[in-house]
C-alpha positions as CSV (number, residue, x, y, z in Angstrom):
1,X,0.0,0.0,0.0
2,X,1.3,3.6,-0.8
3,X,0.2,5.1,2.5
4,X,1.9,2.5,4.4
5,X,5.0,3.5,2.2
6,X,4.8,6.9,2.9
7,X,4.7,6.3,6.5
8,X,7.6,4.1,6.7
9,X,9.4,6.8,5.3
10,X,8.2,9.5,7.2
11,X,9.0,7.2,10.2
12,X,7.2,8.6,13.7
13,X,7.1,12.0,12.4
14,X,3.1,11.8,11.5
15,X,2.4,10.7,15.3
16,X,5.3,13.1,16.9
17,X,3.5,15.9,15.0
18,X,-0.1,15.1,16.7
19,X,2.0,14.5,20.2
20,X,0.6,15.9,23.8
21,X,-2.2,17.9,24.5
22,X,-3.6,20.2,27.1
23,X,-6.3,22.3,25.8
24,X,-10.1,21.0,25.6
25,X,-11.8,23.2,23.6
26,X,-14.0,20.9,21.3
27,X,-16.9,22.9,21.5
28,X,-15.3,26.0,19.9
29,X,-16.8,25.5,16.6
30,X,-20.3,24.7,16.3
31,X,-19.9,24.4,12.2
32,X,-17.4,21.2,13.1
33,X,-18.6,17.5,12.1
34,X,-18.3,16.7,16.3
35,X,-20.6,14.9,18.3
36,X,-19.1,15.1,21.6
37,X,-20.7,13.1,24.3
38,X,-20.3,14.5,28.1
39,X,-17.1,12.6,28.8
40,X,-15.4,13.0,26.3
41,X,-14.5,14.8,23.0
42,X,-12.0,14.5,20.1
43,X,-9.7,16.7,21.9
44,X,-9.5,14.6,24.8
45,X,-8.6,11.6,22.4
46,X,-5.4,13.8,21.5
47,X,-4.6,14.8,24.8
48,X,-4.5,11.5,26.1
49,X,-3.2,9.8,23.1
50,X,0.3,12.2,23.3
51,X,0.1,11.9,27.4
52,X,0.6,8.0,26.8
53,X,3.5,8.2,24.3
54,X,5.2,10.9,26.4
55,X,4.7,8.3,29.5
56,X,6.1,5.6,27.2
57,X,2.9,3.9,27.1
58,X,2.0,2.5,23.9
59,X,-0.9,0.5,25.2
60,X,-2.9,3.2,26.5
61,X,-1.5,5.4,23.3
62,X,-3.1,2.6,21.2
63,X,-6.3,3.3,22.9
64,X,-7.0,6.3,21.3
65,X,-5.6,5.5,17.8
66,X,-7.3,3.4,15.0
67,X,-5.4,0.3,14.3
68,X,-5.9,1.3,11.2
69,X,-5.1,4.9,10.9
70,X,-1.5,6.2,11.0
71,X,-0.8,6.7,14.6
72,X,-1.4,3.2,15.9
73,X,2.2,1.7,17.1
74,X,3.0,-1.5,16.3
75,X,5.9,-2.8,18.5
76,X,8.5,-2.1,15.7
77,X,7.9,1.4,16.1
78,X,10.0,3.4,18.2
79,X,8.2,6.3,20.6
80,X,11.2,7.5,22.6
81,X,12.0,10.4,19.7
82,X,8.3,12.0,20.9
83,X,8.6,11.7,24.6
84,X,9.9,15.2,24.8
85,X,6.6,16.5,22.4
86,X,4.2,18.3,24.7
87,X,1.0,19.7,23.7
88,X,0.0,23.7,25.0
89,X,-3.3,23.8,23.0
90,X,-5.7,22.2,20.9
91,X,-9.0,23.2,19.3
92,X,-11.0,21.6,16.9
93,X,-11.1,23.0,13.2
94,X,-12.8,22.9,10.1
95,X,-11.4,20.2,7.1
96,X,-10.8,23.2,4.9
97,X,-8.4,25.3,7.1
98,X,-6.3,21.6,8.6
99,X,-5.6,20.7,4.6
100,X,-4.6,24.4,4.1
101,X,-2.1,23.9,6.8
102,X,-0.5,20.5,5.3
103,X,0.0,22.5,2.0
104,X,3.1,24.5,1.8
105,X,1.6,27.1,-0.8
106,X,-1.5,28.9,0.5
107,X,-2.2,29.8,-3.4
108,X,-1.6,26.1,-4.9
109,X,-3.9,25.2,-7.4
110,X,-4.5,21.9,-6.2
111,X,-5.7,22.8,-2.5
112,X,-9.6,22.3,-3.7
113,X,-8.8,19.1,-5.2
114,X,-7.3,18.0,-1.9
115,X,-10.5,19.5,0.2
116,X,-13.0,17.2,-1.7
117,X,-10.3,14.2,-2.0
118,X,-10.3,14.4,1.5
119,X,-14.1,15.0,1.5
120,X,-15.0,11.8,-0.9
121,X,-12.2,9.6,1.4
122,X,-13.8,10.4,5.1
123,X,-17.5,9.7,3.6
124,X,-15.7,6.3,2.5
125,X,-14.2,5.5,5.9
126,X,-17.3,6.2,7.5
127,X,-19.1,4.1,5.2
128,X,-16.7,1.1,5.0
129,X,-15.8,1.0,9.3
130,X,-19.1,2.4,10.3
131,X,-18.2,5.5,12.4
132,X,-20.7,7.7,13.3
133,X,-18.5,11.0,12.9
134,X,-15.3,13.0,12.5
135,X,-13.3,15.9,13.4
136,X,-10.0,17.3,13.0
137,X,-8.1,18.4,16.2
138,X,-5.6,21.4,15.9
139,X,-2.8,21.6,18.3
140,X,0.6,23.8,19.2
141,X,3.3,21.4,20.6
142,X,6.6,22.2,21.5
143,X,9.1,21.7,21.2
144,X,8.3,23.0,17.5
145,X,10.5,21.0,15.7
146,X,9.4,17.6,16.7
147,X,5.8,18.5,15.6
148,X,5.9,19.2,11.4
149,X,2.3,18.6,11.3
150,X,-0.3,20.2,13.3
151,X,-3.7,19.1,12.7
152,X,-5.2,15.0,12.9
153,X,-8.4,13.5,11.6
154,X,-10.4,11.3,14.4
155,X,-13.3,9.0,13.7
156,X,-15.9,8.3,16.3
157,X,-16.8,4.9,16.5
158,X,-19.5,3.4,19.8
159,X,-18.7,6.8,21.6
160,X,-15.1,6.7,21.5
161,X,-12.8,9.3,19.6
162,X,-9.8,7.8,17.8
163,X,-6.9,9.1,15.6
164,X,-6.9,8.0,12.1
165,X,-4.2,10.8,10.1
166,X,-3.1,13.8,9.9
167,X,-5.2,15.9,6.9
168,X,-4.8,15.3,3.2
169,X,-3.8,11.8,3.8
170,X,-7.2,10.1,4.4
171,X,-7.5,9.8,-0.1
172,X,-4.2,7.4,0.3
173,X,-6.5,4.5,2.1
């Protein structure tokens, strides 16, 4: 598969980018495709994901990942290099503005064709695994270089948020 290519190349830097959490802000946007329950939102989900990898503690990181998605870690992948990644905010976003951010050019031509690839590919997740929504999470991490990425996608699936990608990936699956 070419996404699974693309990762091994990339190496952690797709999960060290989504790493930590603190803020919990998932209601900021009423526009956003959330449904939050009262214990937990998408935010959380990245929060808690980042607390586990900077604890070293790929289990309870696994809990909030898709084993799917990107940021699941199979036992061949190494989380030390993203201990030191700590989250200071998070909100969630709209699709348009987290695939603006993974595009280096503001003004490239192909940013629409991203918006609706990434459109057609969530509607086919949700149809194919059966989740009920999805969001994307924004979030400033520092140290800043250990983050290149700074916006993921999460699925809710039986009440639980998880992490699938970061934006502009979700056409690759």
């Amino acid at each position: 598969m070419h996404r699974r290519t693309l990762l091994a190349g990339i190496g952690i830097g797709i999960p060290a980018v989504v790493a930590g959490c603190a803020g919990n802000d998932e209601n900021s946007d009423p526009t956003a495709a959330v449904e939050n329950d009262d214990t937990s939102g998408p935010t959380d989900a990245v929060e808690n994901y980042f607390q586990a990898v900077a604890d070293g503690d790929r289990e309870t990181a696994n809990q909030y990942a898709h084993p799917d998605g990107d940021f699941y870690l199979t036992a061949d992948r190494s989380i030390s290099e993203m201990q030191d990644l700590q989250i200071t905010e998070t909100e969630i976003v709209e699709l348009e503005d987290a695939v603006q951010r993974m595009v280096d050019d503001p003004e490239h031509e192909s940013v629409d064709e991203l918006i609706e690839a990434e459109r057609t590919g969530i509607e086919t997740l949700k149809d194919e695994y059966g989740f009920d929504a999805h969001a994307y999470v924004h979030y400033d991490a520092k140290p800043d270089d250990l983050s290149p990425y700074s916006d993921v996608l999460l699925f809710k699936s039986e009440d639980q948020w998880l992490i699938w990608a970061v934006p502009a990936m979700v056409a690759h699956y």
